[in-house]
N, C-alpha and C positions, 0 to 999 in steps of 0.2 A: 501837755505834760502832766504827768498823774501828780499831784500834791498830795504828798507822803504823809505829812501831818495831818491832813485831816483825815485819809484812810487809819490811820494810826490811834486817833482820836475815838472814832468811830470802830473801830475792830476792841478797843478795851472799853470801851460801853457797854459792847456786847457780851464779851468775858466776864464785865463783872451780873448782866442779867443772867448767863451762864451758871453762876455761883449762884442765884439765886433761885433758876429751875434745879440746882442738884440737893436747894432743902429739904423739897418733899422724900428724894430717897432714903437722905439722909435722918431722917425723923424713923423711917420704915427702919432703916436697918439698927438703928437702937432700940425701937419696941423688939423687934426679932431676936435681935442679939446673936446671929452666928456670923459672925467674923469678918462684917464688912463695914464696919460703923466707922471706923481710924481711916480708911482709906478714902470715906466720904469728905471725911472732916478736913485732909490733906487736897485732896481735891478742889474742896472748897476755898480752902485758905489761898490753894497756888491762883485760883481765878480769880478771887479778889481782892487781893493784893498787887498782882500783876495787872491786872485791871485798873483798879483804881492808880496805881503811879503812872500807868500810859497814861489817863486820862488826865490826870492832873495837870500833867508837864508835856502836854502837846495844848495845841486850839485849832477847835475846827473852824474852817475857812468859813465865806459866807454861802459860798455858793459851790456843791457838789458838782463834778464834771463826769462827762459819760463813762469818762474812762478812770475814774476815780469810783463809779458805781459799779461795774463791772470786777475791779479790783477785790474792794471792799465783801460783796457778794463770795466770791470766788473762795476766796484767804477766811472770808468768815465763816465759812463752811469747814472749809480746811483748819480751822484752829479749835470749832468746835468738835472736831473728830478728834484732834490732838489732843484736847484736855479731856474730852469728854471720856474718853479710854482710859483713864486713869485710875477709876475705881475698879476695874476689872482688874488690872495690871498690880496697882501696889497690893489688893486682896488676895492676889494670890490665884484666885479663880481661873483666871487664864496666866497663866504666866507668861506667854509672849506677847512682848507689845506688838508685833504687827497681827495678829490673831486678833487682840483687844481692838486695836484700830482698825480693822476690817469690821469686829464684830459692832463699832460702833456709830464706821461711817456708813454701814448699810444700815443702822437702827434712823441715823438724820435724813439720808438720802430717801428715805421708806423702801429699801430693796427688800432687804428681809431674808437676807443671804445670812447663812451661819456657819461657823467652825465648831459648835457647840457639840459634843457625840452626846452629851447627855443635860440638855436643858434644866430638867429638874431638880438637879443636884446643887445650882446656882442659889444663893436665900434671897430672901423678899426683897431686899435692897435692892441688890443688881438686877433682878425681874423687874421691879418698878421701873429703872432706870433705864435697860433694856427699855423698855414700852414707851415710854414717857420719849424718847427719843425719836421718835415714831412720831408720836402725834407732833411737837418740837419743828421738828421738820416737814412735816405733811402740808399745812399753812404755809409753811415758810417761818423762817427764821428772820428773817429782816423785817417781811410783813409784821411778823408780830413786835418786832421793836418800834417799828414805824404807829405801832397801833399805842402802844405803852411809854415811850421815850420820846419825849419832844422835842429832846435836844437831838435827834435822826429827821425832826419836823423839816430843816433846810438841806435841799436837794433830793428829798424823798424819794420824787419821779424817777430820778439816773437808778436808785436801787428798787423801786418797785419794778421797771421795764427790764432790769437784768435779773433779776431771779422769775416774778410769776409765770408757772408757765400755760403753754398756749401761743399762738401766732401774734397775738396781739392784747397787753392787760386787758382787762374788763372796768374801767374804772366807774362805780357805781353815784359817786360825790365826785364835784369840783376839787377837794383838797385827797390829797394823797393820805392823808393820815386818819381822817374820817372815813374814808373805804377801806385801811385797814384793821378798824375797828368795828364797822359791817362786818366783814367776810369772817372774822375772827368771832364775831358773836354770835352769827350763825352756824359756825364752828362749834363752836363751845354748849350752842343750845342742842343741837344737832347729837353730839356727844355725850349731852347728859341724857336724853331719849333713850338712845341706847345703852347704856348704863345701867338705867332703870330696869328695861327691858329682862337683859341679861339678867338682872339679878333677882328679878321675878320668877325668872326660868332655869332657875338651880345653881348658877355658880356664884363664888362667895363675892362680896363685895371687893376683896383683891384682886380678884382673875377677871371681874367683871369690867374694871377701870384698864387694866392690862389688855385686853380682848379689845373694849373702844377704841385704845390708843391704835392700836395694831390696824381696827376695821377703819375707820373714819381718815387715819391716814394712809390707805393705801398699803400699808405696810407689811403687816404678815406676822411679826414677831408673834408669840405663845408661851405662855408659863409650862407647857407642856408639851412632850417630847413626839405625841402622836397630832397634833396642831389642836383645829376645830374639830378631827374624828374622837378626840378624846372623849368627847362631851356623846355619847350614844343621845343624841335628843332629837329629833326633827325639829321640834320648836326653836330650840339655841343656830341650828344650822340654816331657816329660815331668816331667825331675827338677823343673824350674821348677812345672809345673801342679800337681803334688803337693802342693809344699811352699806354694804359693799357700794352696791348700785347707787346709790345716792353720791357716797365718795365718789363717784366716777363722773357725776353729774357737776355742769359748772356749777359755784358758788352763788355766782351771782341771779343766778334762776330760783334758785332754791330762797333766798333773800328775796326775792318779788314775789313766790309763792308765798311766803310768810307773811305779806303785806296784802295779801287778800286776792292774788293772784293767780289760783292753780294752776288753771289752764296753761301758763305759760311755757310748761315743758312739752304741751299739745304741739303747737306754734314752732316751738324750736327744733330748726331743720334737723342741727345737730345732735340733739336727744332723741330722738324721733330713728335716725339712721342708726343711732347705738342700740336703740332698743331691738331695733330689727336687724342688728349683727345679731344680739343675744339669743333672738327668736331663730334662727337661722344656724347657728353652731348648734345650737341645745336640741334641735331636731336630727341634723347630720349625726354627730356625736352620739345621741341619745337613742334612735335605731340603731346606731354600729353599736352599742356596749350590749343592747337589750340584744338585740343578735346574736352577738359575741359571749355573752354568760347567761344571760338565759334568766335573769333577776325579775322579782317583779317590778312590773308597770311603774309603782312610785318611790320604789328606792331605786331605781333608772335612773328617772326626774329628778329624783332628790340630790343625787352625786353629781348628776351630767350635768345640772343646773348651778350648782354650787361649784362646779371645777370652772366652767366658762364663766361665770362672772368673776369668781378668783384670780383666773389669768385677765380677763379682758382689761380689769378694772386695775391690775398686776399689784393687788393684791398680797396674791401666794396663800392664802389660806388652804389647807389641805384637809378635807374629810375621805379621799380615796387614793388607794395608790395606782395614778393612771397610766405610770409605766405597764401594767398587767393590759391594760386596753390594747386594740388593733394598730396597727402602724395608720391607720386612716385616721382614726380619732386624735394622735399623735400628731399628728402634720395637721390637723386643724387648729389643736393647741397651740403650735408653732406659730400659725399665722397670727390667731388674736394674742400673742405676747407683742406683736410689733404694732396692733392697731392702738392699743393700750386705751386711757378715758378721754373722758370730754375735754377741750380747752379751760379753764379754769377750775380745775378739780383737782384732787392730789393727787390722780394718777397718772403713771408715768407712759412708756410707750410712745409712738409718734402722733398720737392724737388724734381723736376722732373728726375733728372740722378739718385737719390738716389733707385725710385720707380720703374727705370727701370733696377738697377743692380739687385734690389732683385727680380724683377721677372725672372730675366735670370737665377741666382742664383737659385729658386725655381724650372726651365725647366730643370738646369744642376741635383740637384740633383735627378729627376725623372729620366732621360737618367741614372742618376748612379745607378739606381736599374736595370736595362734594361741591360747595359755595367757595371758589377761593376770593368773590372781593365782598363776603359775608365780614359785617363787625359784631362780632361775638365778643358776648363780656361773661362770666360765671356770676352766680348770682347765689347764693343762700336766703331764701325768702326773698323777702325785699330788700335786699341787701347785693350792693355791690362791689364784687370782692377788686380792689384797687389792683392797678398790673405789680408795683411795690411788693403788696402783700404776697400774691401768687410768686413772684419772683424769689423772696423770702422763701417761701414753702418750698417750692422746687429747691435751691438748696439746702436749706434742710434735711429733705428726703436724700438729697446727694451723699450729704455730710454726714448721715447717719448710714446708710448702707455699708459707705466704703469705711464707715470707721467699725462697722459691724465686720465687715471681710476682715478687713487687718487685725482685729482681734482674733479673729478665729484663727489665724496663719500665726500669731504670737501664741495661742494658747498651745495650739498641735504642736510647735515648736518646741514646747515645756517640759514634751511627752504626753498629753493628752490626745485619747482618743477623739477621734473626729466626731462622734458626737457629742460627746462630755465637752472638747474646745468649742463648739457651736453653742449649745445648751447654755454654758456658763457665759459666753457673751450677751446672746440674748437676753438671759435671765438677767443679767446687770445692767446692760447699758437700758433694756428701756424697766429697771428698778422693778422687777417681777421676786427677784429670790431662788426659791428650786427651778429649776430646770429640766431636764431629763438626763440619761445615762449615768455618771458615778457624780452629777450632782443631781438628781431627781428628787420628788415629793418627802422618800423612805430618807434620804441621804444627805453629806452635809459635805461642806466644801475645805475642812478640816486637812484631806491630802493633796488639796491645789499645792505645785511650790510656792515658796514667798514670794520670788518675782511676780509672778501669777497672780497673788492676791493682791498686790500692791498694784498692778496694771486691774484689774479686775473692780478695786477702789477707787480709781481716774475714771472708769468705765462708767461706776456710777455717778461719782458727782457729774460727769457732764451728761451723761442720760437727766438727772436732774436740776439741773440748769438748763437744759433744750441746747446742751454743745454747744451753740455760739459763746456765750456768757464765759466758756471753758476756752476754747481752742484761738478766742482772741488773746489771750495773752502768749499766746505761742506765736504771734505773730510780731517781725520787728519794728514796724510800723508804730504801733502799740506801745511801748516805750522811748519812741521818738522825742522831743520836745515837740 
């Protein structure tokens, strides 16, 4: 049975750390001063206020339950979008709240989906905040309470295993809260790199923390209305593709490289095959456009390079508009929006280890028609993948197709054309952002109907929770005693 008060306890914990990531915008938009400083302030006050009396007047249990983790995760996401929208909404800025709450639950989720027609028209507050949501959510949200708040220290595990995602956490330390102060500070140093970077390479120190937030989580969001094409630089568009890929890279690899490691992305099966998706699309792709327009040789590379790792790593960063490419380079985009990053990384997608058990899976049962009393096990290095784990995967991949079909048959249903209803599923449930057809690179998702965006918002929070974490509270089981 779920115990409400400690969910309850733990969800205005979080509200009130909520209230205290919305300082920083709120600091920007009174340097600024165009017109979003009072709705910071309202913002603020309703998180921690409401926060602190939940918290007061409940007690968390001793011990977190699975289904209590699950809960917690799910609603905590779901309330950070609800309030998180608030400074959009009382400003004025957006004036619909479900517009705001799409624009904000794709800022946590890192979809990077917008209703925006005109980005740059928003002031510094809401850009930050925008961005800031992104990175927010790219870790994880509970990681980072689990990393800051001790009092999330008992039953940690039940919320680390329902949000990280990936087939299986990565736990780097014995204690749960010590690895989410790893992965976070690897985060965070990772983040200032590039930072730097950027701001070496022409943009201001504001667009340059906005850009981070957007790159290192996966996410996409931009201070500006043409993305990363804005910036005419090879260099800024490099530094960006770099730090992309790394974001696609687990966490925990990158943490043993720091520790004197490097090699270890050599070794790792599963960065090793990402790298040669990468290598592999950007050759396909990169002969069809260089064919197809006739560009030279390294602004080819330069775009072909920077759109695949954009989508792979689902991103969304846009330096080209790749609706203009061949219908073949299109349908290769297609497929790496569903491979999406590594297991332990921010990016969304079905994952790179996931895509490569199941095709081993797929080699093993061939050899088992070949050998039928052969005992075949799938292996990643030295490593053996337990039949649990592969069982897990395999629905997974279940759970995620057919909930990709059903979308597509809700959205056409809406009045969307069949590929604008395809495009905007994909683009959401594995947390990519643009799409193709009337939501593409140029476009924005502004004339979804509301039903539409509000299904579109479910899309993504369980695209980023890995669907289970989402679709177990649909189930009756689940609220049982």
């Amino acid at each position: 049975m779920v115990s409400y008060r400690a969910v309850i306890h733990v969800l205005s914990a979080l509200l009130i750390f909520l209230g205290i990531s919305l300082v920083a915008p709120t600091l920007i938009a009174f340097f600024f001063k165009e017109g979003d400083f009072n709705a910071f302030l309202v913002t603020v006050a309703v998180a921690w206020v409401v926060g602190i009396l939940g918290f007061l007047t409940t007690r968390a249990e001793t011990e977190l339950r699975p289904k209590d983790g699950f809960l917690i995760v799910s609603a905590g996401w779901l309330l950070f979008a609800l309030v998180g929208a608030l400074p959009f909404k009382i400003s004025g800025f957006i004036p619909s709240y479900t517009d705001a709450f799409f624009e904000t639950m794709s800022g946590f989720t890192t979809t990077g989906a917008s209703i925006l027609t005109d980005i740059e028209a928003l002031p510094h507050g809401l850009l930050f905040w925008r961005s800031l949501t992104h990175w927010l959510g790219g870790m994880g949200i509970i990681l980072l309470s689990l990393a800051i708040l001790p009092l999330l220290g008992v039953g940690g595990m039940q919320l680390f295993k329902a949000e990280v995602p990936g087939p299986a956490p990565d736990r780097l330390t014995p204690r749960i809260k010590s690895t989410a102060k790893l992965l976070w500070g690897v985060y965070a140093v990772i983040s200032l790199a590039e930072t730097l970077l950027l701001k070496l390479a022409g943009m201001t120190w504001f667009d340059a923390f906005c850009h981070t937030f957007g790159t290192m989580a996966t996410g996409g969001f931009s201070t500006k209305n043409a993305s990363i094409g804005h910036y005419n630089s090879a260099f800024i568009h490099y530094i960006v593709m770099f730090f992309m890929v790394l974001a696609g890279i687990n966490f925990a690899l990158h943490y043993r490289a720091l520790r004197g490691k490097p090699l270890v992305y050599l070794k790792d099966r599963e960065t090793t095959f990402f790298a040669g998706i990468i290598a592999l699309a950007v050759l396909l792709i990169g002969v069809d456009v260089w064919r197809v327009t006739g560009h030279h040789i390294s602004t080819t590379l330069q775009q072909t390079l920077f759109q695949v790792v954009s989508i792979l790593t689902t991103t969304g960063y846009v330096t080209a508009d790749y609706e203009k490419w061949s219908k073949l380079s299109q349908v290769i985009l297609y497929f790496l929006m569903f491979f999406g990053g590594c297991a332990g990384s921010t990016g969304g997608g079905i994952k790179i280890m996931r895509t490569l058990i199941l095709l081993k899976l797929g080699i093993n049962e061939i050899k088992r028609l070949i050998h039928p009393q052969a005992i075949l096990t799938v292996r990643l290095g030295n490593m053996v993948i337990p039949r649990e784990i592969a069982g897990n995967i395999g629905s997974f991949f279940l759970l995620h197709i057919g909930l990709t079909a059903f979308g597509v048959l809700f959205m056409s249903a809406l009045g969307l054309d069949f590929e604008t209803a395809f495009a905007s599923v994909a683009a959401n449930i594995n947390n990519i952002g643009p799409g193709l057809g009337a939501v593409g690179p140029t476009d924005h998702y502004a004339h979804v109907p509301v039903v539409g965006k509000w299904f579109l918002c479910f899309l993504m929070l369980a695209g980023r929770l890995e669907i289970f974490t989402v679709l177990v509270l649909f189930t009756v089981s689940f609220w049982k005693k």
